[in-house]
N, C-alpha and C positions, 0 to 999 in steps of 0.2 A: 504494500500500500504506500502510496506516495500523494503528499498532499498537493491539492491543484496549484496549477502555476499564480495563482492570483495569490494566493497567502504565501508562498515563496518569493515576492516580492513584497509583500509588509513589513515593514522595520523591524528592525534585532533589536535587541536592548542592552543597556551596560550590566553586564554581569561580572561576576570575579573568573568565569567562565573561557576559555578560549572557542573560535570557532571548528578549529581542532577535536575539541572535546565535545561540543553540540550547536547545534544552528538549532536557532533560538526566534522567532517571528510571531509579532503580537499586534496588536489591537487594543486601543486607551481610550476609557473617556475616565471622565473627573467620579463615574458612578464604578468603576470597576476595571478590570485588566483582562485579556483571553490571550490567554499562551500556550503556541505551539511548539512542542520541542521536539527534538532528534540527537537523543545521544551517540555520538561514534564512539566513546570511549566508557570504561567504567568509571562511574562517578559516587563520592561518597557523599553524602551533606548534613554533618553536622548538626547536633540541638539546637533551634532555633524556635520562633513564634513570631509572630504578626498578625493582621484581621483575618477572618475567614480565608480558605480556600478551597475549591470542590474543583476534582479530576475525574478523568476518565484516562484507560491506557487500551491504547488503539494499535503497537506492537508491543513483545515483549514481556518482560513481566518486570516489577516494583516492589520492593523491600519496602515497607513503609512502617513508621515506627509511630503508632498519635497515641500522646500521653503516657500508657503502661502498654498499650498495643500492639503487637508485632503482628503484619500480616504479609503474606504475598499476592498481590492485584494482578491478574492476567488479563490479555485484551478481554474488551466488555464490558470489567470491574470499574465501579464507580469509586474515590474514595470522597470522604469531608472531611475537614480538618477546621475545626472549630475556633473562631480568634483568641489570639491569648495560649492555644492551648501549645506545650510544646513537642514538637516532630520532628524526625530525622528520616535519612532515606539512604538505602543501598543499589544505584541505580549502574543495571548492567547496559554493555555497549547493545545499540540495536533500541532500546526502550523507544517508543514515538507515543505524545503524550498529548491531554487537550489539557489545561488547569487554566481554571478561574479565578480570579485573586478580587476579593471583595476591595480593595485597595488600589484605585485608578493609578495612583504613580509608585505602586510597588517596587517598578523599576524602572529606569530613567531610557526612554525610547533612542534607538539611534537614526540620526537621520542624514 
C-alpha cells in the first residue's frame, strides 16, 4: 500500500527525526494535526505525553506502551492515547501509520 500522490506532496514537519529514518506528511489546522508516517528504519520513542492522540496502522505492526499498557497494533488496529496520559513506542522499519494529534501545532510544519 502506498499513499496517493496528493498526500506525498503535503508538508513534513520538524521532527528530531531524519528522512532516513521516516517520511513524515501532514495536515494542520489550529483544531488538530493528521499525520502520515512511513518508517524505513527501526524507531524507538521514548516516555513522553501531550493532548490526545488517536491512530490507526495501515502496514506493519506497533509496540505501543499507554500508561501500564503494552500492546501490539497490526494493520486495522485503532489505538487512543488519552492527553496527559504517558506513552512510548517500539516502532519496526516498514510501520505506515495515520495518527491524529488533538494539538494543531504538535509539530512545526515544513515548508
Amino acid at each position: 500500500m502506498d499513499y496517493a500522490d496528493f498526500i506525498k506532496r503535503l508538508p513534513g514537519l520538524e521532527t528530531p527525526f531524519s528522512e532516513d529514518d521516516v517520511t513524515i506528511r501532514a495536515i494542520a489546522s489550529e483544531d488538530g494535526m493528521v499525520v502520515f508516517f512511513h518508517f524505513h528504519k527501526d524507531v524507538v520513542l521514548p516516555p513522553h505525553s501531550h493532548l490526545g492522540q488517536w491512530g490507526t496502522v495501515l502496514e506493519g505492526e506497533l509496540e505501543l506502551t499507554i500508561g501500564d499498557e503494552t500492546r501490539i497494533y497490526r494493520r486495522g488496529d485503532t489505538y487512543n492515547i488519552p492527553p496527559h496520559v504517558v506513552h512510548s513506542a517500539k516502532i519496526p522499519a516498514g510501520l505506515k501509520a495515520i495518527d491524529v494529534f488533538e494539538e494543531g501545532d504538535r509539530y512545526k510544519l515544513k515548508r
